[in-house]
C-alpha positions in Angstrom: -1.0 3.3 31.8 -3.2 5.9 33.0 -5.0 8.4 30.7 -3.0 11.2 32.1 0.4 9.2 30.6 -1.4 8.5 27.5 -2.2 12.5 27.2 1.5 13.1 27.8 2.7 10.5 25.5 0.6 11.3 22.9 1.7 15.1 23.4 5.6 14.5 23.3 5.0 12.0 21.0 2.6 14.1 18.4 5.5 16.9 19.2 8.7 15.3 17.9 7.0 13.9 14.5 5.6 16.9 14.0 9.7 18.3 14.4 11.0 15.4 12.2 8.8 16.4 9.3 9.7 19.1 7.8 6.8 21.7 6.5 4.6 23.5 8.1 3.0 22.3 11.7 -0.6 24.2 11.5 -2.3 21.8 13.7 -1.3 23.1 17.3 -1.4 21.4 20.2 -4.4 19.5 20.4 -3.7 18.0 16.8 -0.5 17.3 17.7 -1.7 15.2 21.0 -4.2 13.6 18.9 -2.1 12.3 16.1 0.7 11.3 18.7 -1.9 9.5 21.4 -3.4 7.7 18.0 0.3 7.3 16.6 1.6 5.1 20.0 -1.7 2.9 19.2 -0.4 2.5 15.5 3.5 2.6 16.7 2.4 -0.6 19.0 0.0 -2.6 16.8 3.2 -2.4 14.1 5.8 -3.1 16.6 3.9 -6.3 18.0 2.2 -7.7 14.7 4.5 -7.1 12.0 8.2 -7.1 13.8 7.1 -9.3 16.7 8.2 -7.5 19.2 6.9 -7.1 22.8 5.0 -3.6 23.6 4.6 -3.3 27.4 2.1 -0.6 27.6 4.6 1.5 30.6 5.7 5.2 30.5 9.2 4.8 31.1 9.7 2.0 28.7 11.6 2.6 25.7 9.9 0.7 23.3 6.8 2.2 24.5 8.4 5.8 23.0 10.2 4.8 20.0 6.8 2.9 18.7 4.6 5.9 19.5 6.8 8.8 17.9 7.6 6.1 14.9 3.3 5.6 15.0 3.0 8.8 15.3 5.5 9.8 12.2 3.8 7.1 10.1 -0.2 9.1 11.0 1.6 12.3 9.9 2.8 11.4 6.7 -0.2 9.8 5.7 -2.2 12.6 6.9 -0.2 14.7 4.8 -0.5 12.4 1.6 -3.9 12.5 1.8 -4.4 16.2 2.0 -2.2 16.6 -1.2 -4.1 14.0 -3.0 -7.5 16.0 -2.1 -5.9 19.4 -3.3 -5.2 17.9 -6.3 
């Protein structure tokens, strides 16, 4: 894929998690390409080393979204673990 995909990805990606976890979203856009571009690398490594599947690295593949907004979902709560452990 080409870093322009990986941009968009990440974006749509950073996007829905942020939607499927309820509380507040203060990290905008950027953060939200960020932690979704860093989520399809998680999403991928746990897809291929721990269920075995296959992760072709394309745009229009499925499993290609499905592991990025699931990476992506995993990054966010653990981000948000960690910031209430450090408040407390």
């Amino acid at each position: 894929m080409s870093w322009m995909e990986w941009i968009v990805l990440g974006l749509v990606a950073g996007t829905l998690a942020r939607m499927a976890m309820s509380g507040r979203g203060e990290r905008g856009l950027i953060g939200s390409t960020l932690i979704g571009i860093t989520g399809s690398y998680v999403g991928t490594w746990i897809v291929s080393h721990w269920m075995h599947g296959a992760v072709r690295p394309r745009f229009l593949d499925v499993t290609t979204w499905v592991s990025a907004i699931g990476g992506a979902v995993v990054l966010l709560f653990a981000y948000r673990v960690l910031r209430f452990v450090a408040r407390r």
